[in-house]
N, C-alpha and C positions, 0 to 999 in steps of 0.2 A: 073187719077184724082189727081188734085196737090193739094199743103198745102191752094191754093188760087180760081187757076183756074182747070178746068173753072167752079167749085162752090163753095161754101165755107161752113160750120159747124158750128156752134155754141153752146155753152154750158148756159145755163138761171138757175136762181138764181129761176125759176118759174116753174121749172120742164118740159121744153120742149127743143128738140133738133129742130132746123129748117137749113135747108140746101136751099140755095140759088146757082142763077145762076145766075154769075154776070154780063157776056154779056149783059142778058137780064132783068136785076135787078127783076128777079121772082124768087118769092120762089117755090122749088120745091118738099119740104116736111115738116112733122112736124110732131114730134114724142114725144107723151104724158108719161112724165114719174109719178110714185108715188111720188117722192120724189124730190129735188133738184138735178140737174145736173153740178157738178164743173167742170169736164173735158171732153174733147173729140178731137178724131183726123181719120185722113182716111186711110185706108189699103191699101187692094187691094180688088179682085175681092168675097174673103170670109169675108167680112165687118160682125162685131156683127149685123149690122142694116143696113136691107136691104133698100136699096134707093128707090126703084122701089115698092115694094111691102109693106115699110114701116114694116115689121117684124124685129122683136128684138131677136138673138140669144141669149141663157144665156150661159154665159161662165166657172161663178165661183163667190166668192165673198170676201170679205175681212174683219176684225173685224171692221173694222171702216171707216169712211166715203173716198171714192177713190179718191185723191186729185189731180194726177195728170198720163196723158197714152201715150206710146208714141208706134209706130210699127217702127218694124225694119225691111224693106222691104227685105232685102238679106239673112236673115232668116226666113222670116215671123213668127214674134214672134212680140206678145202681150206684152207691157210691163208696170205693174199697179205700183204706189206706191200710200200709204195711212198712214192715220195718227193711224192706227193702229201698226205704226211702222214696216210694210213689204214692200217689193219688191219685186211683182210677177212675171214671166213670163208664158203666157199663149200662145196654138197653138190655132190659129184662127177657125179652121177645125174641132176641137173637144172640145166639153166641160166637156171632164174629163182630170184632174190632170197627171202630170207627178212624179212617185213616184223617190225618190235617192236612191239609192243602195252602191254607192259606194261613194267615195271623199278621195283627198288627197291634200297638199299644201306645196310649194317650192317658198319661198322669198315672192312676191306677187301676187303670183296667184296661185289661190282656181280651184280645176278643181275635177268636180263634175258629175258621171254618173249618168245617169237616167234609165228606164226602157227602153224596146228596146234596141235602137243602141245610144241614142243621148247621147254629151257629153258639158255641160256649163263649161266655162272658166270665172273666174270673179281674178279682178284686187282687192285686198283688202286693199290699200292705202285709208288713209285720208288725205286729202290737207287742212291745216288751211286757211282759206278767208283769202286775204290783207286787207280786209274791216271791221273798225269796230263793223259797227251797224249790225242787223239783216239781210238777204239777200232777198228781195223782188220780183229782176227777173235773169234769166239766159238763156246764149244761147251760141250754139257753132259754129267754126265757119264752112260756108256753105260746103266749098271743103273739109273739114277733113284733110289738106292738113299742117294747120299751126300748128298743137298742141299746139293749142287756143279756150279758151271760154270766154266770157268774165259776168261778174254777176255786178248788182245793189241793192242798198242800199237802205234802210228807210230815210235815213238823207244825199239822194241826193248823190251818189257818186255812179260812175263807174269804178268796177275794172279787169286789165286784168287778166288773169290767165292761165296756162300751165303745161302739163300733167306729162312732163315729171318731175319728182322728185327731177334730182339733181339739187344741189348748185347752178349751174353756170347760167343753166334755170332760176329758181324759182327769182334769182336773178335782173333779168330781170323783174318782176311783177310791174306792176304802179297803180297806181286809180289820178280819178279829178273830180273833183267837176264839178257838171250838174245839172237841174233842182229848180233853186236855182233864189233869188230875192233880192234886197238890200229895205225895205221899210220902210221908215222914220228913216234912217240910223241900219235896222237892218237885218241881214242876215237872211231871211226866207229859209228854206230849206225841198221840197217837195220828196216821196217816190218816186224812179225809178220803175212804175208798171211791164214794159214790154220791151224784145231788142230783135231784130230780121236784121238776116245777110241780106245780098243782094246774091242772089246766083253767080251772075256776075262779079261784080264791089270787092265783100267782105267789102265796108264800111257797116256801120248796124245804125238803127234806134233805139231811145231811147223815151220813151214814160211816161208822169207824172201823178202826180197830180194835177201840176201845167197848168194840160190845154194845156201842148204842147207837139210835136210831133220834134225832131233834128235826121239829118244826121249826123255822124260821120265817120273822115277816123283814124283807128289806127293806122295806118304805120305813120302820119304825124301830130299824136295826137290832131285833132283839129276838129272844126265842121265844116262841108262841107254847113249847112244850119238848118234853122229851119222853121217848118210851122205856117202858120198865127193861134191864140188862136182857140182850139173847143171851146163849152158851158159847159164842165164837164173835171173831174177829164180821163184820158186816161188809160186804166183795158188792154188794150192789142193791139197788132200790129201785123202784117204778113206781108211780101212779097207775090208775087205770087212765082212760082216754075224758071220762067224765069226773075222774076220782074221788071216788067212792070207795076206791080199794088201794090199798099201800102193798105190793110186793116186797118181800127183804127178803134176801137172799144170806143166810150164813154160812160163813166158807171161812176155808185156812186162804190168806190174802197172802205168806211168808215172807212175812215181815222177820221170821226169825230163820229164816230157811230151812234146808234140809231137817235140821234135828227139831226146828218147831214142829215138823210136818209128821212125827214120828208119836205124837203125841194129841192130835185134834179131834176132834167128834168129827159124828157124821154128817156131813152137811144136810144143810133143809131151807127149801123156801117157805115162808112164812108168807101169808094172805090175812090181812086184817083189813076190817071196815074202816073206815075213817069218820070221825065226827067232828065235833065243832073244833077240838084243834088244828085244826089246817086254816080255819077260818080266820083272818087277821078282824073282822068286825065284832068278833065278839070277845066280852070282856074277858081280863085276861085273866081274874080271879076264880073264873068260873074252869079253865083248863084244869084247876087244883084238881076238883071235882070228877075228873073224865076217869069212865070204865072205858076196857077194851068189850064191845059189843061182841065181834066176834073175831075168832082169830085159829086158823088150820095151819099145816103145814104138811108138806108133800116133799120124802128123801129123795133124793138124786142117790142114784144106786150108781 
């Protein structure tokens, strides 16, 4: 089961998870939670929550609300952070803790035994953003290939960014201005909510407030396309795992708070095909040219 295909997950502001099959644009569960649900993603075969039988594994918890999870398939490790100021890593298999015993560190890396046999390895660099304002969205790139992520801003800017530490690298870091408008001569400038790689191509998608959705190639720093306005502010994006398919998700993101929120539509994920605009090879007068193939969308009730 991929990041898209052949269903997708979602996380609600309303305390429910709903997993959809997008072939068939049917939902194919819904899972009631207490409280709000800010994040979620797909495992493997020992999923917290069972698809089929709709049970909920407990795995563990955190002082404060869990903001964001990601699994790392070639470990199969759980991995929570929260605004309780931690970073967990959790085994999917079991829901008790891994205790440390031991730990030592050499330059930047923290290497950290656990109980049993297992041994974490963590990288203990901080890299300062190129970007000024606050950082809104991030993503790295799909093959792991480029030692490249790239992140976005509150105040509309996309920056590149690279792992490696030294001078010469770091050097190389760019940002540009995106999601942005000129109105009655004044530079309006909207938050980058969401970016997301192409697992193929590696151009990546950039997703606003500003109601649109742009392709971008960074090898040739420039936009390969943009799609026609949603009805709402855009809270998040995905590829499929082969992409083929763009997920957009439109949501109230409250940028304007409370009293925006008194006034939004209903939210909706949108599913469209993807065609030759993702593709950075081909020519770029020919995106002029490009229909939307096909394109559903499915409400979050």
């Amino acid at each position: 089961m991929g990041a898209l295909l052949p269903n997708q997950a979602g996380p609600s502001l309303v305390s429910t998870v709903r997993v959809y099959d997008v072939a068939t644009n049917e939902q194919k569960a819904k899972i009631d939670h207490r409280v709000a649900v800010l994040t979620c993603c797909f495992g493997n075969a020992t999923h917290a929550l069972d698809l089929a039988t709709e049970k909920v594994t407990y795995l563990g918890q955190h002082g404060n609300a869990a903001s964001a999870v990601n699994y790392a398939r070639d470990q199969n490790v759980l991995i929570s952070g929260s605004w309780d100021l931690s970073l967990k890593l959790w085994d999917p298999r079991s829901s008790s803790a891994n205790r440390v015993y031991h730990m030592d560190l050499v330059n930047n890396a923290l290497v950290v035994s656990m109980a049993s046999r297992p041994f974490h390895i963590y990288d203990i660099r901080k890299i300062e953003s190129s970007l000024t304002f606050m950082t809104r969205s991030l993503a790295c790139m799909s093959d792991g290939k480029d030692n490249f992520y790239a992140i976005g801003s509150v105040e509309g800017r996309i920056g590149e960014e690279y792992f490696d530490p030294s001078s010469e690298v770091q050097d190389q870091k760019y940002a540009f201005k995106c999601h942005r408008q000129t109105i009655e001569d004044v530079d309006h400038a909207w938050p980058v909510d969401s970016l997301a790689f192409h697992a193929v191509h590696n151009t990546f998608a950039s997703a606003g407030s500003d109601e649109t959705v742009s392709i971008w190639d960074r090898k040739l720093k420039k936009r390969l396309h943009q799609y026609p306005k949603y009805s709402g502010p855009i809270a998040s994006v995905a590829f499929s795992c082969d992409g083929s398919r763009l997920a957009v998700v439109v949501s109230y993101t409250w940028d304007d708070g409370e009293e925006g929120a008194k006034t939004v539509e209903r939210p909706a994920i949108w599913i469209r095909r993807t065609g030759d605009e993702v593709n950075h090879n081909v020519d770029a007068t020919l995106h002029l040219a490009l229909t939307i193939v096909e394109a559903y969308y499915m409400f979050i009730i």
